[in-house]
C-alpha positions as a Markdown table, in Angstrom:
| # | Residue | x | y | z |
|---|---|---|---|---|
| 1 | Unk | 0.0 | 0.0 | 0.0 |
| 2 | Unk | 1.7 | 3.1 | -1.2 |
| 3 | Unk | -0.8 | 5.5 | 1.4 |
| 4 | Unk | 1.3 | 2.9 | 4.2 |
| 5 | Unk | 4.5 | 4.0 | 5.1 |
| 6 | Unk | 6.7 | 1.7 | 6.3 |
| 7 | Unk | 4.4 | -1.5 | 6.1 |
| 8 | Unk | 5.8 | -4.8 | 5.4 |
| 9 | Unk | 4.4 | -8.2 | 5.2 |
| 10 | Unk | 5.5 | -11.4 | 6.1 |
| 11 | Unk | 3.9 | -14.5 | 5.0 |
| 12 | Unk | 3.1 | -17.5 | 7.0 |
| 13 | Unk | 4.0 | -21.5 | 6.3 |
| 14 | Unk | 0.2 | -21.5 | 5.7 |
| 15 | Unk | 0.0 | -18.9 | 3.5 |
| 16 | Unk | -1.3 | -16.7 | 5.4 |
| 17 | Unk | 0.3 | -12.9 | 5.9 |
| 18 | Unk | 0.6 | -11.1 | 9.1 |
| 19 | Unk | 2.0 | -7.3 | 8.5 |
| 20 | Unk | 4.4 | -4.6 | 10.3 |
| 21 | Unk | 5.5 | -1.6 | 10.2 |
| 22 | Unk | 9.0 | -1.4 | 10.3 |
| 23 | Unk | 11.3 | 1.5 | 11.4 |
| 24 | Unk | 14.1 | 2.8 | 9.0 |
| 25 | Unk | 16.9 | 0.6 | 9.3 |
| 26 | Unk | 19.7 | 3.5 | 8.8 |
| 27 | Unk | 17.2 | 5.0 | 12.2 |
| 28 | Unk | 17.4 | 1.7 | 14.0 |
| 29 | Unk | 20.6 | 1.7 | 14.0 |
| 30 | Unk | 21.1 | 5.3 | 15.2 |
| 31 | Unk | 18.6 | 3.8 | 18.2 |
| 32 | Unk | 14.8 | 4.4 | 17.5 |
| 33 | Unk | 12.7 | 2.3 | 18.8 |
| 34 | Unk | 10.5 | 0.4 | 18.4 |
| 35 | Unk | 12.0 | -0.8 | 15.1 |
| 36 | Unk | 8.6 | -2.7 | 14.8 |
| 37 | Unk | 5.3 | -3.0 | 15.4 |
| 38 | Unk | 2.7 | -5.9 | 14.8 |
| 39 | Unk | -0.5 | -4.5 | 13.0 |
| 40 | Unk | -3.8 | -6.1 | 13.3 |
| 41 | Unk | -6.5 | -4.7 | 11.1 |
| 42 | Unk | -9.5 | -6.7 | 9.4 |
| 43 | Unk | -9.1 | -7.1 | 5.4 |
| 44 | Unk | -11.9 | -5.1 | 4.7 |
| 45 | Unk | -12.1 | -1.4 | 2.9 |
| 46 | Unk | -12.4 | 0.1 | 6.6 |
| 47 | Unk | -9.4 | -2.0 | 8.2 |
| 48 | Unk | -7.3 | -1.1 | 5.4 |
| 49 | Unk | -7.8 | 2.7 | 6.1 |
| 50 | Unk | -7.3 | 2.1 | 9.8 |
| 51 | Unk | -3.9 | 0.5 | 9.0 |
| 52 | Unk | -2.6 | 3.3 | 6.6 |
| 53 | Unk | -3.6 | 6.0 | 9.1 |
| 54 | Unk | -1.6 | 4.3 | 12.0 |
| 55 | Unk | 1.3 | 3.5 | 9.3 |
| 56 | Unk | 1.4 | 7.4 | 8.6 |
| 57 | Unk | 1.0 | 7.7 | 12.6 |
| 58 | Unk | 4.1 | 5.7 | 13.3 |
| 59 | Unk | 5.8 | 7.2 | 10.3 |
| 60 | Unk | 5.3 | 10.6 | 10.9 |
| 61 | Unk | 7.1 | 9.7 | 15.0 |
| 62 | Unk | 9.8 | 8.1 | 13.4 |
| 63 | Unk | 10.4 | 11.2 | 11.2 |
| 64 | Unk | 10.0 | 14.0 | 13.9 |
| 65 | Unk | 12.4 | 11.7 | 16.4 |
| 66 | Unk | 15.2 | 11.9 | 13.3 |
| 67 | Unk | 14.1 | 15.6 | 12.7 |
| 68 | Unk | 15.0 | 16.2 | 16.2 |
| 69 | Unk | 18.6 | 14.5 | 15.7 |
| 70 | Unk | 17.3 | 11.6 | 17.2 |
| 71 | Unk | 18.9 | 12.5 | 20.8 |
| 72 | Unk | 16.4 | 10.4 | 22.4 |
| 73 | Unk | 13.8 | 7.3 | 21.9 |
| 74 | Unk | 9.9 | 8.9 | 21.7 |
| 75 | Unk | 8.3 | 9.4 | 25.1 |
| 76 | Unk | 5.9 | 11.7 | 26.9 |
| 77 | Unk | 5.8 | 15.4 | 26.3 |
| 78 | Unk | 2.7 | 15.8 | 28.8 |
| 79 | Unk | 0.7 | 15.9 | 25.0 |
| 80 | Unk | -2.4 | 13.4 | 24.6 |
| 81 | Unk | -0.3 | 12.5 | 21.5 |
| 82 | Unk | 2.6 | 11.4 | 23.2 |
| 83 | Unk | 0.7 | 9.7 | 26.0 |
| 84 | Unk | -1.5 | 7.8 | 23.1 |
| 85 | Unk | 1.7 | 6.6 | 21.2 |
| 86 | Unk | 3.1 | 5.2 | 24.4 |
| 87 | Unk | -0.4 | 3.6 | 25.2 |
| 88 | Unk | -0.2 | 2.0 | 22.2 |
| 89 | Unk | 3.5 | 0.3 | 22.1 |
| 90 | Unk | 4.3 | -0.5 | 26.4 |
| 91 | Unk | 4.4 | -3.6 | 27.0 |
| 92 | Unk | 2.9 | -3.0 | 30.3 |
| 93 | Unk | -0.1 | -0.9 | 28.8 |
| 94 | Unk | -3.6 | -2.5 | 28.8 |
| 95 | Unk | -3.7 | -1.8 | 25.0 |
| 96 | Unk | -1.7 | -5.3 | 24.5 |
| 97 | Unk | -4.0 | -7.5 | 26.3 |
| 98 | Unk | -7.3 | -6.0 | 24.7 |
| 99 | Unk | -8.6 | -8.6 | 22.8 |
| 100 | Unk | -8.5 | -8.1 | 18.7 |
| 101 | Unk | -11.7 | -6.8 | 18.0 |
| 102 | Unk | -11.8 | -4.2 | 21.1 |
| 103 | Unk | -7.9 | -3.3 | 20.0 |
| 104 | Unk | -9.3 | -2.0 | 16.6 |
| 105 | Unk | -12.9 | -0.2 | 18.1 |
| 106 | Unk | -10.6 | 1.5 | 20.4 |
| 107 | Unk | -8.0 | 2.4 | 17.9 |
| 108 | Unk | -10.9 | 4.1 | 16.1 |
| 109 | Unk | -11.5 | 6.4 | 19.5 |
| 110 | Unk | -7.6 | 6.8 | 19.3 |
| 111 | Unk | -6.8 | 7.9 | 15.8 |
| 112 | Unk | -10.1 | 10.4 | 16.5 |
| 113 | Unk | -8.6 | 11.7 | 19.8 |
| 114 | Unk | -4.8 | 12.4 | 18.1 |
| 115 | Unk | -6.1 | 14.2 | 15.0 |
| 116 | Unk | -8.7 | 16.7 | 17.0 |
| 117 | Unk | -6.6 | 17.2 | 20.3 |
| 118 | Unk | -3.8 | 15.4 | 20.5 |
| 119 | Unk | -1.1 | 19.0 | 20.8 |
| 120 | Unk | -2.8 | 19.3 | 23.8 |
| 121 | Unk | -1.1 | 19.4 | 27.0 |
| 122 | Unk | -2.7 | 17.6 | 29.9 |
| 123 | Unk | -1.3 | 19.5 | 32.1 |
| 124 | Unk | -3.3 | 22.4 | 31.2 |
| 125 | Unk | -6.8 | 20.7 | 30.8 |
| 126 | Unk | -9.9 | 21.5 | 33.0 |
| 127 | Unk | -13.3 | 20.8 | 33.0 |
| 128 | Unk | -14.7 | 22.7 | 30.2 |
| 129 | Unk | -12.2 | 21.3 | 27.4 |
| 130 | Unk | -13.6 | 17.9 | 28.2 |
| 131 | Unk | -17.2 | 18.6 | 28.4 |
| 132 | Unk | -16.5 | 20.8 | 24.5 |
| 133 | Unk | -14.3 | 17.5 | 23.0 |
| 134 | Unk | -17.7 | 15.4 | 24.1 |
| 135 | Unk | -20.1 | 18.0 | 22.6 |
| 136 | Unk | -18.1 | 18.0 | 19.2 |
| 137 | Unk | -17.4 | 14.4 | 19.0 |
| 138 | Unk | -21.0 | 14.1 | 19.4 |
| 139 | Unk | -21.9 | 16.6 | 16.0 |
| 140 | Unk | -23.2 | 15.0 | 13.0 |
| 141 | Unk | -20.3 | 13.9 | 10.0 |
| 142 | Unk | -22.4 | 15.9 | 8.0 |
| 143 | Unk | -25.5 | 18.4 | 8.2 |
| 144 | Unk | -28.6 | 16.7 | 7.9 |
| 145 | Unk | -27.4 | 14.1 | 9.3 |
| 146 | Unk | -28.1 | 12.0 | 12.6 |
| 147 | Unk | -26.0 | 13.3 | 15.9 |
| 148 | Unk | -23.5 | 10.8 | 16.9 |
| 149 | Unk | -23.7 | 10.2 | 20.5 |
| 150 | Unk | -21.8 | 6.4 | 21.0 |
| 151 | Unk | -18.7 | 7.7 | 18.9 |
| 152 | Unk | -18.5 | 10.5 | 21.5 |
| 153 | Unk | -19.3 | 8.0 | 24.5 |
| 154 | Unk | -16.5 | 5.8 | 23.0 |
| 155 | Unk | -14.1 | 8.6 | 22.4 |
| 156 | Unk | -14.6 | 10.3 | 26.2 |
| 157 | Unk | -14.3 | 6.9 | 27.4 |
| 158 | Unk | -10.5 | 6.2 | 25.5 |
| 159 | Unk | -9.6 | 9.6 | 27.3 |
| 160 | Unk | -10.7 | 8.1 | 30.6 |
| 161 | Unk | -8.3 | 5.3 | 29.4 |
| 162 | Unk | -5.6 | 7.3 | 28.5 |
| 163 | Unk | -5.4 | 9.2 | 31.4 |
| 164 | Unk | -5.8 | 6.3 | 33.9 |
| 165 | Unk | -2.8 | 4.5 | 32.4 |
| 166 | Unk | -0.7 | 7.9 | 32.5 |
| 167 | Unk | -1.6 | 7.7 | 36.2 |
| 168 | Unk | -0.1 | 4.8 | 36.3 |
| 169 | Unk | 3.0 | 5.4 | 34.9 |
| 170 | Unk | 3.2 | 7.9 | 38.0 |
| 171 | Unk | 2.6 | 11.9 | 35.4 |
| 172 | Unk | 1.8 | 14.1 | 38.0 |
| 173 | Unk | -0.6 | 16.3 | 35.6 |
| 174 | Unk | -2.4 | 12.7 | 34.4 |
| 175 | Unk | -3.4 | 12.7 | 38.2 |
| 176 | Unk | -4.4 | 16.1 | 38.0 |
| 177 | Unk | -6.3 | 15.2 | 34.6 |
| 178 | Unk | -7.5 | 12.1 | 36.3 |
| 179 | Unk | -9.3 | 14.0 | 39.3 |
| 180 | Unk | -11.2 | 16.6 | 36.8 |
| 181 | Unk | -13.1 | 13.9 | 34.6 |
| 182 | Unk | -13.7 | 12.1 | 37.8 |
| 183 | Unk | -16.1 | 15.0 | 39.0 |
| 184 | Unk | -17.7 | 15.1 | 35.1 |
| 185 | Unk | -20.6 | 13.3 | 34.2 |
| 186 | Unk | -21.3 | 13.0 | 30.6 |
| 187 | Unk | -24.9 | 12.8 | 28.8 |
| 188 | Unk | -25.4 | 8.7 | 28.4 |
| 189 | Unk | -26.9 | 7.5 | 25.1 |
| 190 | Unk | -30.1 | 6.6 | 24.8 |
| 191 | Unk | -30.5 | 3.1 | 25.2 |
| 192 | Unk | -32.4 | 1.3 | 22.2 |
| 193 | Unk | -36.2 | 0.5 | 22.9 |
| 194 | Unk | -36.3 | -2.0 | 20.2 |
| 195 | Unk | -37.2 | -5.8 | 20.4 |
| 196 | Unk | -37.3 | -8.5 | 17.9 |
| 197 | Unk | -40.7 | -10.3 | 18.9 |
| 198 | Unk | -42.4 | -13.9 | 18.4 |
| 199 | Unk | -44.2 | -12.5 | 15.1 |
| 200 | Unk | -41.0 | -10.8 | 13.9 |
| 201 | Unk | -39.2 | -14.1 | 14.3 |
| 202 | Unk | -41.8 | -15.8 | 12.6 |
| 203 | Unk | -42.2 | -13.5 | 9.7 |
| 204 | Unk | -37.9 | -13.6 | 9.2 |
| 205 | Unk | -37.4 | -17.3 | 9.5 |
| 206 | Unk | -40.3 | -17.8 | 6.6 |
| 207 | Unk | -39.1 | -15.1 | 4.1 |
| 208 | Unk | -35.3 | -16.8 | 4.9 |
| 209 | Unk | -36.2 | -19.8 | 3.7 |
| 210 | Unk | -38.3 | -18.6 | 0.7 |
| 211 | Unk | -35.2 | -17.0 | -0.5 |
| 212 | Unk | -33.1 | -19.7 | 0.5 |
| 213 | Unk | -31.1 | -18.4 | 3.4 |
| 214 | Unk | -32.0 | -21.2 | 5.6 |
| 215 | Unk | -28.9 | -20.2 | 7.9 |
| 216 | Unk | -30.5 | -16.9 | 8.8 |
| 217 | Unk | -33.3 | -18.8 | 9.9 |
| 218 | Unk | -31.8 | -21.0 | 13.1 |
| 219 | Unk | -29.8 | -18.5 | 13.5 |
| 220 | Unk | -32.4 | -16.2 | 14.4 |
| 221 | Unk | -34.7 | -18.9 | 16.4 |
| 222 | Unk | -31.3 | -19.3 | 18.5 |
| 223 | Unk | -30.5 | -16.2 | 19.3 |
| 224 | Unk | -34.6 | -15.3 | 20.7 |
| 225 | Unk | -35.1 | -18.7 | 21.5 |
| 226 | Unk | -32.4 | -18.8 | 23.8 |
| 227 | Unk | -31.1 | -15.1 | 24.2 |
| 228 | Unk | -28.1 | -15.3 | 22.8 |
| 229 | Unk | -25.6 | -13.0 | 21.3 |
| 230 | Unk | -25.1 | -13.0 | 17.5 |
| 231 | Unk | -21.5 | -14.1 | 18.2 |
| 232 | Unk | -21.9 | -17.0 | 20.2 |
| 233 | Unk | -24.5 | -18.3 | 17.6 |
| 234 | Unk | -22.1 | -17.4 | 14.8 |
| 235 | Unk | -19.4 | -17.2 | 15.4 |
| 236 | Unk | -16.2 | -14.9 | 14.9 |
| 237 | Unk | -13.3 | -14.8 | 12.3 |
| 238 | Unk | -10.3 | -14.3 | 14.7 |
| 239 | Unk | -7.0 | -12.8 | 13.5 |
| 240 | Unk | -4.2 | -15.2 | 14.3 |
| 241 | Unk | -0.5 | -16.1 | 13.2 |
| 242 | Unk | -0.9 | -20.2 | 14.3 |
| 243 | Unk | -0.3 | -22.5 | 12.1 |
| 244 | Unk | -2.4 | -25.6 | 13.4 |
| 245 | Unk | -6.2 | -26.5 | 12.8 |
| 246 | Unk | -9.3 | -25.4 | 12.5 |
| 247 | Unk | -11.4 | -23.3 | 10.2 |
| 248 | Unk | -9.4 | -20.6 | 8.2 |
| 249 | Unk | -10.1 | -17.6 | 5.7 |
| 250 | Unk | -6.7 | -15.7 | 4.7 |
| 251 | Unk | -4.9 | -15.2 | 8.0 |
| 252 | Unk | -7.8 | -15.5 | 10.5 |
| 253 | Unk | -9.8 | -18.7 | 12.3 |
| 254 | Unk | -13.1 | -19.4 | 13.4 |
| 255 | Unk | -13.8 | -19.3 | 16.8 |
| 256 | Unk | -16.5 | -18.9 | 19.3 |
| 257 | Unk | -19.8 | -20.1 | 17.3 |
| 258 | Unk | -22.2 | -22.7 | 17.9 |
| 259 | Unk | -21.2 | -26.3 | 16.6 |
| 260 | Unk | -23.5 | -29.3 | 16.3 |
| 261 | Unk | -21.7 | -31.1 | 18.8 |
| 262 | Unk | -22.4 | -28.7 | 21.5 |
| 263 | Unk | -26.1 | -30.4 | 21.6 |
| 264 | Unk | -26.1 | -33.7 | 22.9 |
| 265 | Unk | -28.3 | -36.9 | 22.5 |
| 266 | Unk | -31.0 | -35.6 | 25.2 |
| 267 | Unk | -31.3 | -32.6 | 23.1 |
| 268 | Unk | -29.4 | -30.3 | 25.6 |
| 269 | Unk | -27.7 | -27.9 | 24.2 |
| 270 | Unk | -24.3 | -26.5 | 26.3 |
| 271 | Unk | -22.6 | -23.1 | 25.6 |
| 272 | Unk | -19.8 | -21.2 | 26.8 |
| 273 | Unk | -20.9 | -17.3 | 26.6 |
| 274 | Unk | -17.7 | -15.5 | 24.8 |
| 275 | Unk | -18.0 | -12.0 | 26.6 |
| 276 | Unk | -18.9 | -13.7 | 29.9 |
| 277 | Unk | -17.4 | -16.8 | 30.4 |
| 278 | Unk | -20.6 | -18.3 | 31.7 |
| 279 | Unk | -22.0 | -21.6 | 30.5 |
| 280 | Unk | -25.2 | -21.9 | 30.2 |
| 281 | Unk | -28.0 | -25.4 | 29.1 |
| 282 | Unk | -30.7 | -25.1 | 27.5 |
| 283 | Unk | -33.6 | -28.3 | 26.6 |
| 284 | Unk | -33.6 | -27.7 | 23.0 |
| 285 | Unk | -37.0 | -30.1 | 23.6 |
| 286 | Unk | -38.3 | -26.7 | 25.2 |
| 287 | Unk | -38.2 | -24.5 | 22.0 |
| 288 | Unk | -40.1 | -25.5 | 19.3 |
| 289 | Unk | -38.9 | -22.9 | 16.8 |
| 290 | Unk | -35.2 | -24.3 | 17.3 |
| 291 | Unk | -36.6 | -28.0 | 16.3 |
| 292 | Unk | -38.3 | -26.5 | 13.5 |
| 293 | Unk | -35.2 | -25.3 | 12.3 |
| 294 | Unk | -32.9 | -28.4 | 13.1 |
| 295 | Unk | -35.6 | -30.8 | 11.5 |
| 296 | Unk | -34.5 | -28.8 | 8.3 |
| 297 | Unk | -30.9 | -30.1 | 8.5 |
| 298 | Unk | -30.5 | -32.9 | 7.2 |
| 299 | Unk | -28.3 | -35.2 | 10.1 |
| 300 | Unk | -25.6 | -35.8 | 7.5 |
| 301 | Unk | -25.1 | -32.0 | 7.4 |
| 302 | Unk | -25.3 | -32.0 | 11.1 |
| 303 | Unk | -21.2 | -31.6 | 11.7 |
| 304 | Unk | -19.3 | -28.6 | 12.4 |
| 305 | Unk | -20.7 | -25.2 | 12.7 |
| 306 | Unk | -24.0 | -24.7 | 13.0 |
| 307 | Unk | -24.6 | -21.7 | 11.0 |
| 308 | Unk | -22.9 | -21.9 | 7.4 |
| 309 | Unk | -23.3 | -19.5 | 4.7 |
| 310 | Unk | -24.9 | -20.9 | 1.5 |
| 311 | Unk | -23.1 | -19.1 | -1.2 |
| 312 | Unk | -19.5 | -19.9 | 0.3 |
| 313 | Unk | -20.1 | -23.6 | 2.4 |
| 314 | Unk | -17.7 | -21.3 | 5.3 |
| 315 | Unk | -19.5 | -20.2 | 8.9 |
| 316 | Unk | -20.5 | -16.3 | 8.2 |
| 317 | Unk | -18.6 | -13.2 | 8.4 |
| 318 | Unk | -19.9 | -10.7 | 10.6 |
| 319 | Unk | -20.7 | -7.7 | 8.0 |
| 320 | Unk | -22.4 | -10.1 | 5.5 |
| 321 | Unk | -24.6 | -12.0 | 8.6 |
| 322 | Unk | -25.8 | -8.8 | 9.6 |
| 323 | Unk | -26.7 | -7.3 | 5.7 |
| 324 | Unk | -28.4 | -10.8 | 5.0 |
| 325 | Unk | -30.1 | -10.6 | 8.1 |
| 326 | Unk | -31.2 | -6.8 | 6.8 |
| 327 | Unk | -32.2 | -8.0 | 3.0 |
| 328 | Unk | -34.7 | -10.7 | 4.2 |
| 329 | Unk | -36.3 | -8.4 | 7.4 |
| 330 | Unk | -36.6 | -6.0 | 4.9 |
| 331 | Unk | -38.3 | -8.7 | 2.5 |
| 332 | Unk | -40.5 | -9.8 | 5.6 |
| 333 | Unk | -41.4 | -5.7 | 6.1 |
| 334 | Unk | -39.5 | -5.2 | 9.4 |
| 335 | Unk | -39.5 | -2.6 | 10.6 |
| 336 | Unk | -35.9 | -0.7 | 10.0 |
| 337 | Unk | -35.3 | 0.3 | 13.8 |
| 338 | Unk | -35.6 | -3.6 | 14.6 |
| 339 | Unk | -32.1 | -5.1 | 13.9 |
| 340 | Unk | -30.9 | -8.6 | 14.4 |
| 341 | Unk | -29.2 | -7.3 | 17.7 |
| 342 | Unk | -32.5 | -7.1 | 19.0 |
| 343 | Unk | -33.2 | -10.8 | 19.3 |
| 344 | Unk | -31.5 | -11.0 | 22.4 |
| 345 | Unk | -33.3 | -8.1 | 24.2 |
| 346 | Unk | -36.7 | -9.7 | 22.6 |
| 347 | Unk | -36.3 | -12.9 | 24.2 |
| 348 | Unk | -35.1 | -11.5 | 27.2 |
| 349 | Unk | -38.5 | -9.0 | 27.3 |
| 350 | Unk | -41.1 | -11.8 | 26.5 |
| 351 | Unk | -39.2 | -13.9 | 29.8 |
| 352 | Unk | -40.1 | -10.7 | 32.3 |
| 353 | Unk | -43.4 | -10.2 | 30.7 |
| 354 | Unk | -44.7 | -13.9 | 31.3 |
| 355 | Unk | -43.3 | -13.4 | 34.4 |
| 356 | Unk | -39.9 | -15.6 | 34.7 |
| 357 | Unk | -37.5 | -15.0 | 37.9 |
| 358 | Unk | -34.8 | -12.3 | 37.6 |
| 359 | Unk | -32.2 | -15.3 | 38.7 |
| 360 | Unk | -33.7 | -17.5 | 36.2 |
| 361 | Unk | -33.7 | -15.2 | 33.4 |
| 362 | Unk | -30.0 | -13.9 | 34.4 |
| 363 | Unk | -29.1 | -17.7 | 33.7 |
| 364 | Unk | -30.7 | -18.4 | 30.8 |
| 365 | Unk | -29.0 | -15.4 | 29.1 |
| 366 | Unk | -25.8 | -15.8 | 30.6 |
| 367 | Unk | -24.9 | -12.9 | 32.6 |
| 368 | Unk | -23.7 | -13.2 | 35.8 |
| 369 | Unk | -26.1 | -10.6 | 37.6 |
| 370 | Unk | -29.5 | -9.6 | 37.2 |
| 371 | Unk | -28.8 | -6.2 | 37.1 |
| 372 | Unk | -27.2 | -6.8 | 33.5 |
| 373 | Unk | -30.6 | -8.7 | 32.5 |
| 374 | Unk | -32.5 | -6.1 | 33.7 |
| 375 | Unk | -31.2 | -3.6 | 31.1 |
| 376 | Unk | -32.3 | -6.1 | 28.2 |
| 377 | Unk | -35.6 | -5.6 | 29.8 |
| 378 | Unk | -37.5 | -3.2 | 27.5 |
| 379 | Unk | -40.2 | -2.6 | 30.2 |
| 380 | Unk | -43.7 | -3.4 | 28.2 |
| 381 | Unk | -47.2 | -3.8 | 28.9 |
| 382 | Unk | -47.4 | -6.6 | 30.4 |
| 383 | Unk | -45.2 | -5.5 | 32.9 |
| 384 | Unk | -46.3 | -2.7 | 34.0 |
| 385 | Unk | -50.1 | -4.1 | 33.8 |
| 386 | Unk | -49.2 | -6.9 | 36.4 |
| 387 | Unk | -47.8 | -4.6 | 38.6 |
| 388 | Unk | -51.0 | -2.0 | 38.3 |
| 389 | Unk | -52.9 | -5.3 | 38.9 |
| 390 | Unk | -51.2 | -6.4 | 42.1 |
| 391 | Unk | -51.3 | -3.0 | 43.8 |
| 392 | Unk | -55.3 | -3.0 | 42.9 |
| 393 | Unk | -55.9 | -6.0 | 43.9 |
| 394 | Unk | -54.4 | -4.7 | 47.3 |
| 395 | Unk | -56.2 | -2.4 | 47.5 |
| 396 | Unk | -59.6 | -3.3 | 46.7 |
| 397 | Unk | -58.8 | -6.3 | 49.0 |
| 398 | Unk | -59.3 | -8.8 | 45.7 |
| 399 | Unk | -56.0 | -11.5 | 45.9 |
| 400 | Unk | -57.4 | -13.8 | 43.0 |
């Protein structure tokens, strides 16, 4: 990539490539470091652009440092910059134990925070320049267009992290910095009101299979039927450098979906939840939608990952799940503000409103309190009607 200074690939005894920058080698041996740096971006249109931006990044360092007469390796300068750059390559920084897919959201919040502030000294920050970087990370791309509160959330929220690991590295004005956004409060997004319901389900597994997506289908009985997360159902494509088994595109693997061998010969199905860590069973003999589904497969097809895209035979990438997903809700006149995210919150909504135990429903949905269940509750109706209908019946002295 000509727009990526300094980027080198390196290809694997599997044919797979994993890609560096590399520092001059006349500077390397004048002493800059690092001489390298391990990049991990996605090989789609939006990773590539991530990876040329932090090529120039790393370039444009490498450049200033010789500028300088390279007296000294790159450090802090009490700039968000600086502090950034060193977030970014310590091995002690949290940055290099974020897993792959956090690493490039928050290199996102990053490369926004370096370009709109980053000459700032954070020694000289107060109150006010945090709450105006929220209020224009928040502004529309373009007018007309939508505000953008999460990219602002996200952003603040990197800062947080930024200046947190500066305390730690002992700055006195990332203490300072520290103590002011600790008394700041910033506007929360709106959290989304939407559910996918029974009907919805109904109407997107029928139009799936009329088109012949019958993948889309399970997959969304699974996820309402059992509240799951779109990744645990299916799956991720991991970046990785191994060499040994397992289901490969380019240089990443398939991890974390649903396999056929995760349901047993009772019908009990038995998942380990990927953000939490908590395995849950469900009685697949308890969800008539998922048997529906699984009566579909034929049991010679049965083996491997559950949900396979049918124009490649390979479990589905993320991007093309979730368009799919769109094209045939769209077919079964879904409303556009329901998305396939939704499932999850459905199922968990129609459990409160028939009246299921917090404890139970925190179980079945994997979470390991209710409190996290409870903000998958939408609040409808039905709620809110059986609690009017308790307090009257109190009242009016009527307990049937």
């Amino acid at each position: 990539m000509t727009d990526a200074p300094g980027l080198k690939r390196k290809s694997n005894k599997d044919g797979t490539v994993r890609e560096y920058w590399m520092a001059r080698a006349d500077l390397v041996k004048r002493g800059y470091r690092p001489s390298s740096i391990r990049l991990h971006y996605p090989e789609t249109p939006e990773g590539r652009i991530q990876l040329a931006s932090k090529c120039q990044i790393l370039q444009a360092e490498m450049l200033a440092w010789a500028a300088r007469g390279g007296a000294s390796a790159p450090g802090y300068d009490g700039t968000i910059k600086s502090l950034s750059s060193l977030f970014q390559v310590n091995d002690d920084s949290p940055f290099q134990t974020m897993k792959w897919n956090s690493r490039a959201s928050f290199l996102q919040s990053l490369e926004i925070i370096e370009r709109t502030v980053g000459p700032r000294q954070i020694g000289s920050l107060l109150g006010p320049d945090f709450k105006r970087w929220h209020a224009s990370w928040a502004l529309p791309k373009e007018d007309g267009m939508p505000a953008r509160p999460w990219r602002a959330k996200h952003t603040i929220d990197a800062v947080r992290q930024l200046i947190s690991y500066g305390v730690t590295l002992g700055y006195e004005d990332c203490f300072r910095a520290d103590a002011i956004l600790g008394k700041i409060r910033f506007k929360t997004p709106p959290a989304r009101k939407s559910v996918l319901t029974e009907d919805h389900v109904t109407a997107v597994r029928a139009k799936a299979h009329e088109l012949g997506y019958h993948a889309i289908a399970l997959a969304t009985a699974l996820q309402f039927s059992l509240t799951m997360r779109q990744k645990d159902v299916i799956g991720e494509w991991e970046p990785t450098t191994s060499t040994e088994g397992g289901i490969r595109h380019k240089d990443t693997i398939w991890v974390n979906g649903l396999l056929w061998s995760d349901i047993d010969e009772k019908l009990i199905l038995r998942k380990k939840h990927v953000k939490t860590g908590f395995e849950v069973e469900h009685d697949l003999k308890l969800h008539p939608m998922i048997l529906e589904e699984i009566e579909r497969v034929p049991t010679d097809k049965r083996v491997g990952p559950m949900i396979i895209a049918e124009t490649t035979g390979e479990p589905y990438k993320h991007r093309t799940f979730t368009q799919r997903w769109r094209d045939v809700a769209d077919e079964a006149s879904i409303p556009k503000n329901v998305w396939n995210m939704d499932a999850r919150a459905g199922g968990i909504t129609e459990a409160y409103d028939l009246g299921a135990a917090e404890t139970d429903v925190m179980k079945s949905a994997g979470h390991k309190n209710r409190q996290t269940s409870a903000r998958y509750n939408r609040g409808t109706l039905e709620q809110t009607s059986r609690v009017a209908k308790v307090r009257m019946a109190k009242r009016t002295g009527n307990t049937e």
